[in-house]
N, C-alpha and C positions, 0 to 999 in steps of 0.2 A: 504494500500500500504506500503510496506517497505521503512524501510530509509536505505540508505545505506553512508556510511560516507567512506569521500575519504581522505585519510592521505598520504599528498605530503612529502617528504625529501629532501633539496634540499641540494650538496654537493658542497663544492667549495675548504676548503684546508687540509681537512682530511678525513682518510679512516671513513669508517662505516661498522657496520652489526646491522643492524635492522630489529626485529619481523622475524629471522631466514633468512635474505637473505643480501648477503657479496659482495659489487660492486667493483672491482676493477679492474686498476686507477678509483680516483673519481675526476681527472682534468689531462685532455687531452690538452697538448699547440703542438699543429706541426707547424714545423717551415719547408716550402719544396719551389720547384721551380714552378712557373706558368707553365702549363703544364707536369704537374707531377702529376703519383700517388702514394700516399701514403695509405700502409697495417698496420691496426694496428687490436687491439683485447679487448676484456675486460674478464675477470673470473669474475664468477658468480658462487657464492656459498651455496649451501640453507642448511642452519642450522635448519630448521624445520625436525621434528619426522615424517614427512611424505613427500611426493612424490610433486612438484610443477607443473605448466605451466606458463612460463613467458613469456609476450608480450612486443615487443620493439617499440615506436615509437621514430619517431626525427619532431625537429620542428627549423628551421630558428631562430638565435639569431641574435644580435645585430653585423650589418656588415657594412664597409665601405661606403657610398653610392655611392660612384663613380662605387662601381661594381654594383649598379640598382637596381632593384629587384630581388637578389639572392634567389632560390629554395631548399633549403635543399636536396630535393627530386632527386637536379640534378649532386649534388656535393657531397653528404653520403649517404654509402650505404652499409646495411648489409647483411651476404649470406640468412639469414633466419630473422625471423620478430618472431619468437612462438619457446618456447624452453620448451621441458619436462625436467625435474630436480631429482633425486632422491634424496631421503632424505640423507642427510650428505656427497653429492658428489658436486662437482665442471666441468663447462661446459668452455668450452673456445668459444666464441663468436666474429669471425671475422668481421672484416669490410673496406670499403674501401673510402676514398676521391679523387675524382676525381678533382683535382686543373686547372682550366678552364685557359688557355691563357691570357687570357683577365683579369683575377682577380687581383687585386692588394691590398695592405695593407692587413687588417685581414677581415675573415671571423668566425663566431661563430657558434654554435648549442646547441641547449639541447635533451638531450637523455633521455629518460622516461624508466623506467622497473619496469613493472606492474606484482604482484604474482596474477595471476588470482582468479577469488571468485570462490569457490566453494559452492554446495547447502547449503540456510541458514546461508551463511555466510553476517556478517554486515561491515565487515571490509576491503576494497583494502588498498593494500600498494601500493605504486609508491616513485620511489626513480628519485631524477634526476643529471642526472651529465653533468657539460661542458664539450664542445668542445671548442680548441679554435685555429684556423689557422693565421700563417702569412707567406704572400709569399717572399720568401724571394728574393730582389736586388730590390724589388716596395715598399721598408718602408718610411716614411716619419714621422719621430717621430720629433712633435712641439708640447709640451705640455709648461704649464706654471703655478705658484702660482697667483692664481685669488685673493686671500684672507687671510689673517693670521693674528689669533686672541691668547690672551691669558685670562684665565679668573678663576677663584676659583668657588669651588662647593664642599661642605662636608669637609673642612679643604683638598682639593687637589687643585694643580693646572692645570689646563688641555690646550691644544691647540686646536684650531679649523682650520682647513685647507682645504681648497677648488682648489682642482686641476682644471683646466679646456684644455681638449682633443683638439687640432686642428688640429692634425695631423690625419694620416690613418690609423693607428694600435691601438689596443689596451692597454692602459698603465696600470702595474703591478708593481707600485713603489712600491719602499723601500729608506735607507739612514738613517741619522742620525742626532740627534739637542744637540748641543753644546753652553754647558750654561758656561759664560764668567763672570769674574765682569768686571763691568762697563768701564774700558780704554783697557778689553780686551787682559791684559799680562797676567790672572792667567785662565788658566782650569780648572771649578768647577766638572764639570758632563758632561755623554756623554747620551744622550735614544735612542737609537738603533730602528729602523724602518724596523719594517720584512716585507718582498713580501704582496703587501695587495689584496683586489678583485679590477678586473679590472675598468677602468674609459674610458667607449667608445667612439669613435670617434666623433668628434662635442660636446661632454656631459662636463658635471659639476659633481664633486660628489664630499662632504663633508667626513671628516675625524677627530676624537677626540679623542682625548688617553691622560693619564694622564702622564705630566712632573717631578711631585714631590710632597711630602705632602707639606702644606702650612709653617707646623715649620723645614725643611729642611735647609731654608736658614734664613741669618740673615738679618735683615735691611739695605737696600742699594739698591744702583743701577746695573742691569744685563744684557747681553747680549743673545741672544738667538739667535745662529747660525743655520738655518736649511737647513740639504743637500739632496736635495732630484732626488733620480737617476732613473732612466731607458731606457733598452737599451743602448747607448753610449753618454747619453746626463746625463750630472747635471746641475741643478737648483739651487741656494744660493739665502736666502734672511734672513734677522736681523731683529731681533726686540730688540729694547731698552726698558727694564722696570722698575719699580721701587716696592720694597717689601717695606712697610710702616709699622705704630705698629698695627693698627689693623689688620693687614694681608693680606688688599686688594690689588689686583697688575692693574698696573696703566700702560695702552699703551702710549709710548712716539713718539718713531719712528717707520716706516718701512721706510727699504732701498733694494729694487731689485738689484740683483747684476746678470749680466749676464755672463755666460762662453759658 
C-alpha cells in the first residue's frame, strides 16, 4: 500500500508560495453588520511547470459561544469548491459570508487549499488560511493581564505574559513595555509589540519575547511599564525589578493598573 504524506501550511501573518502554489490574503479579518453580506475573494496562483486542480474546503474555527453551534457551512460560502489552474497563471476565487442576525462578537474559519495528487504522486500540499469575522455594534472587548513574569535564559532577558479573553471577540494585541529606572523619572528603553495571533474568547494564551541582552543594563533597580492594546481598550500593568552582579533578575512587584 502507498504512503502518502500530507504536508499542512498553516498561514496567519504572512504571505506564502509554496511547492508552486501562491495564496493570497493569507489572513482575512471582516469587520460587517449582523445581517449583512459580505463578498470577498482570494488569488490563487500556481507556480508549478505544469497545469493544477485545486480543492477548497472550510471548516468552523474558534467562535463566540453565545452564537451556539455555529456551521461554517451556513455562514461561508464559495461559488465553486475545485479549480483547474494552469501552469504560471492566476484564478480569482470568490466567496461569500453570510452574517446571521442573530451572530454577535466574532466568528472564525479555516480554509484548506488542497493541489490535488496526481498519479504516483506521494506528496499533497494543503495550505490553510484564516478567516476571521466580527460583527460589528455586538463587541464586547474584556480582556485582561492574567500573568507577568520576567526571567533570563542564554545571557537574555525575556517576558512571559499571559493574556486571558473574557470578552466576545477575538483579541489581536499589540502595544509596548517601557523600561524605567527604579523612581521612574529616566526613560531607558521602549520594545515595541506588533499585532500578534489571536487569543479566543473564554481562552488563555501565553506570550514571550525577548526584553534585552542581560549586559544591556547596569546594576540596579527597574521598572517595567507594559501597554498592552486592542481594539479601544488599554491594559497597564508594572513590574518592579532588580539586575544584581550575577545577572539574575529578581521579581519584586506587580501592580495592575486599570484604565
Amino acid at each position: 500500500m502507498k504512503k502518502i504524506l500530507l504536508l499542512i501550511i498553516f498561514l496567519f501573518c504572512f504571505g506564502l508560495s509554496y511547492a508552486g502554489l501562491s495564496v493570497d490574503p493569507t489572513v482575512t479579518n471582516i469587520k460587517c453588520e449582523a445581517g449583512s453580506v459580505y463578498k470577498g475573494k482570494y488569488l490563487l496562483r500556481n507556480t508549478y511547470d505544469r497545469d493544477i486542480n485545486i480543492i477548497i474546503q472550510a471548516e468552523q474555527g474558534k467562535t463566540f459561544s453565545g452564537n451556539g453551534k455555529a456551521d461554517v457551512k451556513d455562514w461561508l460560502k464559495f461559488k465553486e469548491y475545485k479549480y483547474f489552474i494552469k501552469a504560471g497563471k492566476t484564478v480569482e476565487i470568490p466567496y461569500t459570508a453570510d452574517i446571521n442576525k442573530k451572530f454577535k462578537g466574532s466568528l472564525s474559519a479555516r480554509i484548506s487549499f488542497f493541489v490535488a495528487q496526481e498519479k504516483n504522486q506521494m506528496v499533497t500540499v494543503k495550505i490553510v488560511v484564516p478567516v476571521y469575522v466580527t460583527v460589528n455594534g455586538t463587541e464586547n472587548v474584556d480582556y485582561c493581564i492574567d500573568s507577568l513574569s520576567i526571567h533570563t535564559s542564554e545571557n537574555k532577558v525575556y517576558y512571559k505574559l499571559v493574556l486571558e479573553n473574557k470578552g466576545n471577540v477575538h483579541i489581536r494585541h499589540c502595544g509596548n513595555i517601557e523600561i524605567y529606572s527604579g523612581d521612574k523619572k529616566k526613560l531607558l528603553k521602549t520594545v515595541y509589540i506588533q499585532e500578534t495571533v489571536p487569543t479566543y474568547c473564554g481562552e488563555k494564551r501565553n506570550f514571550s519575547e525577548i526584553l534585552f541582552p542581560k549586559t544591556e543594563l547596569k546594576e540596579g533597580e527597574y521598572v517595567a511599564v507594559f501597554k498592552i492594546r486592542a481594539f479601544d481598550k488599554e491594559v497597564i500593568k508594572e513590574v518592579k525589578f532588580n539586575i544584581i552582579k550575577d545577572d539574575n533578575i529578581f521579581l519584586l512587584i506587580k501592580k495592575l493598573k486599570k484604565r
